[in-house]
VOGU-3710 file (C-alpha; in Angstrom, 3 decimals, decimal comma):
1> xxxxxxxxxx> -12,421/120,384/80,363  -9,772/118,630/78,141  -7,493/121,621/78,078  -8,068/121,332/81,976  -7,306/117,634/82,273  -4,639/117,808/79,461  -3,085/120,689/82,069  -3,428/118,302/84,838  -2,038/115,316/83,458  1,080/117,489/82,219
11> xxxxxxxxxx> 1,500/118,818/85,785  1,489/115,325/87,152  4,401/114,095/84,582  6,612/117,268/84,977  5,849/116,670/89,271  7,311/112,888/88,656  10,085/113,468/86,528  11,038/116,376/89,049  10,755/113,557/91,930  12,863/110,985/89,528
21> xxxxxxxxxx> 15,690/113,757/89,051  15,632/114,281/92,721  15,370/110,817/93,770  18,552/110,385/91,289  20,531/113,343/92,343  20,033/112,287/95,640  21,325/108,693/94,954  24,643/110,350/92,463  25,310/112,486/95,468  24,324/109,912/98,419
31> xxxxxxxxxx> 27,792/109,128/100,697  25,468/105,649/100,596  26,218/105,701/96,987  29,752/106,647/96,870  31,630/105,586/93,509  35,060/105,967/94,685  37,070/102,709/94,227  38,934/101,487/97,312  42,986/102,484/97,859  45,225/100,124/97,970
41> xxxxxxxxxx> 49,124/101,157/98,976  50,969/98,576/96,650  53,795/99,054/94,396  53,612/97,263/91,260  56,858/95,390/91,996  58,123/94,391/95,774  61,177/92,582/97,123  60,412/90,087/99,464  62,538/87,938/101,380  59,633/85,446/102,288
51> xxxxxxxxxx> 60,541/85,593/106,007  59,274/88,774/107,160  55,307/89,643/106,326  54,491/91,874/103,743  52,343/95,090/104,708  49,705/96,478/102,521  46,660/99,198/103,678  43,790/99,252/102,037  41,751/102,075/102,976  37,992/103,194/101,946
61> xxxxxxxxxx> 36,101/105,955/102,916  32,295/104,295/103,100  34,277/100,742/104,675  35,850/97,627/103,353  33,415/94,688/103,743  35,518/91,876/101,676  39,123/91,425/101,496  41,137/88,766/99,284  44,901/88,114/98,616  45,666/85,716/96,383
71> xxxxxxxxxx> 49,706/84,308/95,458  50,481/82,804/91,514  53,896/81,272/90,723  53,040/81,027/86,886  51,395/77,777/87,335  49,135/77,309/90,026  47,523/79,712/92,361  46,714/80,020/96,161  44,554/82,159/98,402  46,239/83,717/101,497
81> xxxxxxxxxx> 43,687/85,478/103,717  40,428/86,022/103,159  38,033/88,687/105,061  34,559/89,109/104,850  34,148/92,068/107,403  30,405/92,596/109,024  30,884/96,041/110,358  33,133/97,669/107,433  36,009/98,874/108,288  37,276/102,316/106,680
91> xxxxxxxxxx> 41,169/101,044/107,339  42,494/97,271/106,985  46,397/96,496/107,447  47,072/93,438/105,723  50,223/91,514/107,010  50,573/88,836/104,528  53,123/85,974/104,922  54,461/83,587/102,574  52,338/80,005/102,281  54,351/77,309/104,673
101> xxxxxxxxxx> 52,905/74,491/102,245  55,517/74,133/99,885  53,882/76,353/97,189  56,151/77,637/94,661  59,266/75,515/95,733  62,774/77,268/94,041  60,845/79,733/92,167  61,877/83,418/92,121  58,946/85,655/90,834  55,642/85,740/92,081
111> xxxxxxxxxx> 52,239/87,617/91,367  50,319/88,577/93,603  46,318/89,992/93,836  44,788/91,912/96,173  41,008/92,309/95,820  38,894/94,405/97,588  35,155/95,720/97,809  34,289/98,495/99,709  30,312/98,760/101,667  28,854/101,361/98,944
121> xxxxxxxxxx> 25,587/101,230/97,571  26,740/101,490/94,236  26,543/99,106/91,336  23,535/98,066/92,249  24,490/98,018/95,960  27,076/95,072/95,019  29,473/98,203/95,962  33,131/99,304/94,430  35,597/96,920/93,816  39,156/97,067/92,708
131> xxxxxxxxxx> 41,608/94,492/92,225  45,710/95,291/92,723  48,789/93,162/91,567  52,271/93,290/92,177  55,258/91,489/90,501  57,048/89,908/93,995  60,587/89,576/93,385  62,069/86,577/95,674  65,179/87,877/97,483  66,758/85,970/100,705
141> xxxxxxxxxx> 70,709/87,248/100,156  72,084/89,691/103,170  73,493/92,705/102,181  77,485/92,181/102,033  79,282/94,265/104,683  83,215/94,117/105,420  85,242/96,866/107,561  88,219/98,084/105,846  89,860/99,769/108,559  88,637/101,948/111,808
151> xxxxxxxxxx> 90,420/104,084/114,209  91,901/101,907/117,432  90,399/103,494/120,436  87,051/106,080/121,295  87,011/107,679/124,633  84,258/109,076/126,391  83,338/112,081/125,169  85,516/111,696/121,524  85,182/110,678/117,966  86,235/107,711/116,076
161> xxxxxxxxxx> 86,348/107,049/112,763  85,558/103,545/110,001  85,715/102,821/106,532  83,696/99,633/105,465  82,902/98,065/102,301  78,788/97,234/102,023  76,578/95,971/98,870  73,189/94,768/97,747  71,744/95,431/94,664  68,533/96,528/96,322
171> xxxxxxxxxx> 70,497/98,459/98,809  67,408/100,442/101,017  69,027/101,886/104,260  72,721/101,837/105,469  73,842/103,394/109,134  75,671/102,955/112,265  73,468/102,279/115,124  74,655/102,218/118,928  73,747/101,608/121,948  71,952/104,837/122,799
181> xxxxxxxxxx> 69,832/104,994/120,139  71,877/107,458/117,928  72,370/106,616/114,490  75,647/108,158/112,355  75,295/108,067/108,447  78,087/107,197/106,157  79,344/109,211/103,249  80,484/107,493/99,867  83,995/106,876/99,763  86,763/107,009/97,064
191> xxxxxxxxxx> 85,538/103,482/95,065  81,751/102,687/94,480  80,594/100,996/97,185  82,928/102,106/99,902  81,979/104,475/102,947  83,818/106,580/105,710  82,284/107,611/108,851  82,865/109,317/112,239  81,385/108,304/115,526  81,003/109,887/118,673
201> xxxxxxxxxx> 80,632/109,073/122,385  78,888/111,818/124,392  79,915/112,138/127,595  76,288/111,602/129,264  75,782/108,037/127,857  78,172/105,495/130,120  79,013/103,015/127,637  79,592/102,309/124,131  78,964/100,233/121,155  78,319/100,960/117,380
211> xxxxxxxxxx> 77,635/98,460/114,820  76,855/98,757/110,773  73,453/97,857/109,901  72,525/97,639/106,145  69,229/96,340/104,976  67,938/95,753/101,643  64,218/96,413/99,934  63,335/92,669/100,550  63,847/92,896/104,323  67,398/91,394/104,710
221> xxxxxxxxxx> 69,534/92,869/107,275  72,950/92,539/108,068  74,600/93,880/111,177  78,113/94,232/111,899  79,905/95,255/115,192  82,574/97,737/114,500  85,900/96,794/117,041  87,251/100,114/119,398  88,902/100,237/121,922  86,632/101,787/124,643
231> xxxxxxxxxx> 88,459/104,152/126,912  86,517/105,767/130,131  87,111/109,608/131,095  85,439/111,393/134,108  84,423/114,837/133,880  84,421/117,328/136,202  81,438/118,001/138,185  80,945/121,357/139,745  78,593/123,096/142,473  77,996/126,684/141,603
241> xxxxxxxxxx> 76,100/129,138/144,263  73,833/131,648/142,565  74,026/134,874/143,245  72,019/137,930/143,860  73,885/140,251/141,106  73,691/137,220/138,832  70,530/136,540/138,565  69,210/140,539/138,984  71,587/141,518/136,577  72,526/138,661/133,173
251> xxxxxxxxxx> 70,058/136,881/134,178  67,254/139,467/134,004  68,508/141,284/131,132  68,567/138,264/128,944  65,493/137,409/130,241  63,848/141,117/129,100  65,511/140,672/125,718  64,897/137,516/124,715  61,878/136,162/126,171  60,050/139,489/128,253
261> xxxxxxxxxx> 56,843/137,296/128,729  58,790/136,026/131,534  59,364/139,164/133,344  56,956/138,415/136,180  58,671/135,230/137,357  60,642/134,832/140,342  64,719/135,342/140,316  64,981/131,672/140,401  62,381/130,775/138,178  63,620/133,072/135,401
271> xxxxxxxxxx> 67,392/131,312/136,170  65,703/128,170/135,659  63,853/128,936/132,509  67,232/130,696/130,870  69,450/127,370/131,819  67,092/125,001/130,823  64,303/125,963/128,514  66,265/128,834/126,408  69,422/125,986/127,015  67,183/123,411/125,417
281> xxxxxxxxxx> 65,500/125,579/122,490  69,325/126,480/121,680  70,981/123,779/121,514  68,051/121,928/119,271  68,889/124,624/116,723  72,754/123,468/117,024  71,736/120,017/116,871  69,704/120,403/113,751  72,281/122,316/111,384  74,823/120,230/112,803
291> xxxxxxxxxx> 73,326/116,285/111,804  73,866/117,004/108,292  76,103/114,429/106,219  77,391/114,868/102,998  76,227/112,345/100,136  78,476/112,981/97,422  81,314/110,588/97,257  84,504/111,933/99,264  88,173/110,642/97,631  89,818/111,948/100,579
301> xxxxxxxxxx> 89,884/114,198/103,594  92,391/116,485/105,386  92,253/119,257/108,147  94,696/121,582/110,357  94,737/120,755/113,826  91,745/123,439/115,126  93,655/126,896/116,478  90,414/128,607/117,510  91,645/131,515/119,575  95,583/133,090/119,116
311> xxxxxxxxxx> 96,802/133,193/122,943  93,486/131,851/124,014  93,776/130,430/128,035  91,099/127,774/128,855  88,970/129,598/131,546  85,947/126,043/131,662  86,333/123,081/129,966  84,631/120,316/128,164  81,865/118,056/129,833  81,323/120,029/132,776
321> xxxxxxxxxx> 78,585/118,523/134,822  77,453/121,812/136,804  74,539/121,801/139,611  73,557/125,266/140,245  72,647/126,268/143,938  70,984/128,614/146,236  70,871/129,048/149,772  72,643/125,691/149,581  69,442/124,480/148,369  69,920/122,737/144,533
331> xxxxxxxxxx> 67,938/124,789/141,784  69,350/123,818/138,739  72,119/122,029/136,637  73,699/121,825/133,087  76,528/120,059/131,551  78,888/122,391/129,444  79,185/121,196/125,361  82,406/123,246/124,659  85,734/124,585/125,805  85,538/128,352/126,971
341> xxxxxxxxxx> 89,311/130,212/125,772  89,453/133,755/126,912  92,651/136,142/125,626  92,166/140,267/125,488  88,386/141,885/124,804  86,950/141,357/121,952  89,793/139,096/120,170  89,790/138,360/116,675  89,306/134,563/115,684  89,870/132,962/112,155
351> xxxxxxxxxx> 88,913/129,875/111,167  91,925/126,929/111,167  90,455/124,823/108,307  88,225/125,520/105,360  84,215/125,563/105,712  80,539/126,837/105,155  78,819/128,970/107,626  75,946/127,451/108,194  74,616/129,005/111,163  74,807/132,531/111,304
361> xxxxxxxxxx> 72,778/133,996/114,738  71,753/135,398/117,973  70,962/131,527/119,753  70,030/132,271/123,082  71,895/131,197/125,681  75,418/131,085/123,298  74,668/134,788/122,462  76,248/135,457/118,555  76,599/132,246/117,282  78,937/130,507/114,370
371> xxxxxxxxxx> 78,877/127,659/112,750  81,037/126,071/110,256  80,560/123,112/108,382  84,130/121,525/107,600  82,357/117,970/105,543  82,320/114,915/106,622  79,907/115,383/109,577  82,520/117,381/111,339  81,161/120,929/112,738  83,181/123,699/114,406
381> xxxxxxxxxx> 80,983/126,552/116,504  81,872/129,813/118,100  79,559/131,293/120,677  79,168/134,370/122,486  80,694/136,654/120,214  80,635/140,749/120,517  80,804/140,786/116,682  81,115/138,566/113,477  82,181/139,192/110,002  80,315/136,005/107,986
391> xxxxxxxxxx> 77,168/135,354/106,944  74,774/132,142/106,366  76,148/130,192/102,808  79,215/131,712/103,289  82,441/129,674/102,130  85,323/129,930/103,950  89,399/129,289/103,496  91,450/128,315/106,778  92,841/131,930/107,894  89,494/134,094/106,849
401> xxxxxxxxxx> 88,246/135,764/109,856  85,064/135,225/111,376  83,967/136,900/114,934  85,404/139,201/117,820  85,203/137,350/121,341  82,161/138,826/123,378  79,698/138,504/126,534  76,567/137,428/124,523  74,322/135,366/125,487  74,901/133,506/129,165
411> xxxxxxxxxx> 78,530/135,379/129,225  79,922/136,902/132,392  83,676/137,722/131,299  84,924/138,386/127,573  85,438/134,801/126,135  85,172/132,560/123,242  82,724/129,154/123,670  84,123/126,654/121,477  82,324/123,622/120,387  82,949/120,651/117,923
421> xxxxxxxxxx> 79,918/118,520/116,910  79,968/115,186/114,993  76,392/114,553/112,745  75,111/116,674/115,814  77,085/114,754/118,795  79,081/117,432/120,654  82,665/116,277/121,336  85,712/117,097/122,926  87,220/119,574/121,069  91,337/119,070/122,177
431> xxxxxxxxxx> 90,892/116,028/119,634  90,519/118,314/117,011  93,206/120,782/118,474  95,665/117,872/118,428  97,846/116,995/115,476  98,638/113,088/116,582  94,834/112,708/117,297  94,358/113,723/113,994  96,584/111,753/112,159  95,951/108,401/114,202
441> xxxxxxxxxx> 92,227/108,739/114,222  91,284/109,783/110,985  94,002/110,411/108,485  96,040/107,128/108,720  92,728/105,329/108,725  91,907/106,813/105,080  95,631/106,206/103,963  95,632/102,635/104,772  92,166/102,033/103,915  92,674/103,274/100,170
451> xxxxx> 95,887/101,136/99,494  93,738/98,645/100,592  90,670/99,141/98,529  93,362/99,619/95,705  94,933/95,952/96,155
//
């Protein structure tokens, strides 16, 4: 009977320590009992310019169910928000602005303490708490921005050029924003803390205005309107009627090579597709190898007027606003980003100045396509060509040769598509085939600009 009750007894212990080990697995393991310690996206020192609210995220994945920010100036302390939440919250944005008491009057460094407790069951459900500080570095000066010198005029359609001085210590972010939303990015420039830049005007955007915007960690901005001289141009505008042989024959074959999932569609629904979806999907790839801009500092810059094609006779030009039609009834339309040049079958072209291929491809719509990058944002490209000689990462000297003219792509009659893009703008490209534009848009800029910098 002892042995028996001795059994028993044993049974019951090893039965409750089994329970205890469960009950405290259960509470180890438990998203109730969670032991991870709130996040808190601060960095340990912040510029602040004590205008503009601060913005900190704290984020928890069982809730935040108390919030407080606290401010220190060495000497005396002050609490900024305080939030005792009743339904946690797994995300809180904080957007914490400077006391308007007169706290901290003329003094330049502050400390300040973020504490937070998240809704776990942990600690004896007094939950997870963490506490965050950050050294806040006072900062109310603009960034310094002066233009050294910028070409005279922009037209519609064309490039421009400015070199400006700007500085900050705590320089963040430094652009040229316009008007319709694009922003161009400036490339060092002979002295420390000089830039260049080129601008551009695309034909499809009726007015323009470009101004250099530099902002520093703490918030400051300064913005500075750069002065051209705006000068309209009209494009041509075109009505084209489709035809039958057209859209049976280039058409449908580029629709059965490049996209044959599309074979069922009507004549005018595969026309459609090829001049604006394929259009679209091609010219985003141009866009995107062509928006690069150099970062390493640039003393100076020079290029031959661009010769693309020996003998070449424009056959379309730049800007061309076409609306496609058939039956008289509108289907379609599409504005033309280069200037077509068209000599014997299959002509050899070299390229006028030096440059890396950087685009090296069947696109679509452009057929075999080149592209060069020359530096300074400034992109030549060569579409529709039977053949070409270069490959991607290739670097080129002015007079290496490149590509035969062809009928790739959307080509009816042996020609060469020429295109010139600015940080991914396309622009006119007689600019870049004329010497005087040259020299009074961009080169006489840098000359005078550097005897200036020099003074």
């Amino acid at each position: 009977m002892r042995r028996q009750g001795k059994s028993t007894v044993a049974l019951s212990i090893g039965a409750l320590l089994l329970i205890m080990v469960g009950v405290m697995a259960y509470v180890f393991n438990a998203a109730l009992f969670e032991r991870a310690l709130p996040t808190i996206t601060l960095e340990k020192e912040v510029e602040w310019n004590l205008k503009d609210p601060l913005h900190v995220k704290i984020e928890d994945a069982s809730g935040l169910r108390f919030v407080r920010v606290s401010l220190s100036d060495g000497e005396k302390s002050i609490i900024l928000d305080t939030k005792e939440i009743k339904q946690p919250e797994k995300v809180v944005d904080l957007n914490i602005s400077f006391p308007k008491t007169g706290f901290g009057a003329n003094k330049k460094v502050f400390e300040l303490s973020i504490e937070a407790t998240d809704a776990s069951k942990w600690n004896f459900f007094a939950g997870n708490s963490i506490v965050a500080k950050s050294i806040i570095k006072v900062d109310t000066k603009r960034p310094e921005v002066s233009i050294i010198g910028n070409s005279y005029r922009i037209m519609k359609g064309g490039a421009a050029s400015v070199i400006f001085r700007a500085y900050d210590e705590a320089m963040k972010s430094l652009y040229i924003e316009t008007n319709f939303g694009k922003k161009f990015y400036p490339t060092p420039f002979y002295k420390d803390g000089y830039y260049i830049s080129l601008v551009a005007w695309p034909t499809q955007v009726e007015s323009f205005r470009a101004s250099i915007v530099a902002q520093d960690r703490a918030g400051n901005i300064t913005k500075t309107p750069i002065s051209y001289f705006v000068q309209d141009r009209k494009y041509r505008t075109s009505t084209i009627p489709l035809q039958d042989s057209f859209l049976d024959g280039k058409i449908a074959d580029l629709i059965s090579e490049m996209a044959p999932e599309r074979s069922s569609l009507s004549r005018l629904e595969k026309f459609k597709f090829v001049n604006e979806t394929m259009r679209s999907g091609n010219e985003a790839a141009i866009l995107k190898v062509t928006s690069n801009v150099p970062t390493t500092r640039l003393d100076g810059f020079f290029m031959k007027p661009f010769y693309p094609l020996r003998n070449g006779k424009v056959v379309a030009s730049f800007g061309d606003h076409r609306f496609y039609e058939y039956d008289k009834q509108p289907v379609s339309e599409s504005h033309h980003l280069g200037l077509d040049l068209a000599s014997n079958a299959q002509a050899p072209m070299h390229t006028s100045n030096d440059g890396v291929v950087v685009f090296a491809r069947e696109n679509g719509i452009y057929g075999n396509n080149i592209i060069l990058d020359h530096g300074l944002g400034i992109y030549s490209l060569y579409g529709h060509c039977s053949s070409y000689m270069v490959k991607e990462g290739d670097v080129l000297k002015a007079g290496d040769a490149i590509a035969k003219t062809g009928v790739t792509g959307l080509a009816l009659g042996d020609h060469l598509h020429f295109g010139m893009y600015v940080q991914g703008v396309d622009v006119r490209p007689e600019e870049w085939m004329d010497e005087v534009w040259l020299k009074e848009s961009i080169f006489s800029i840098i000359d005078v600009a550097k005897k200036t910098i020099d003074r």
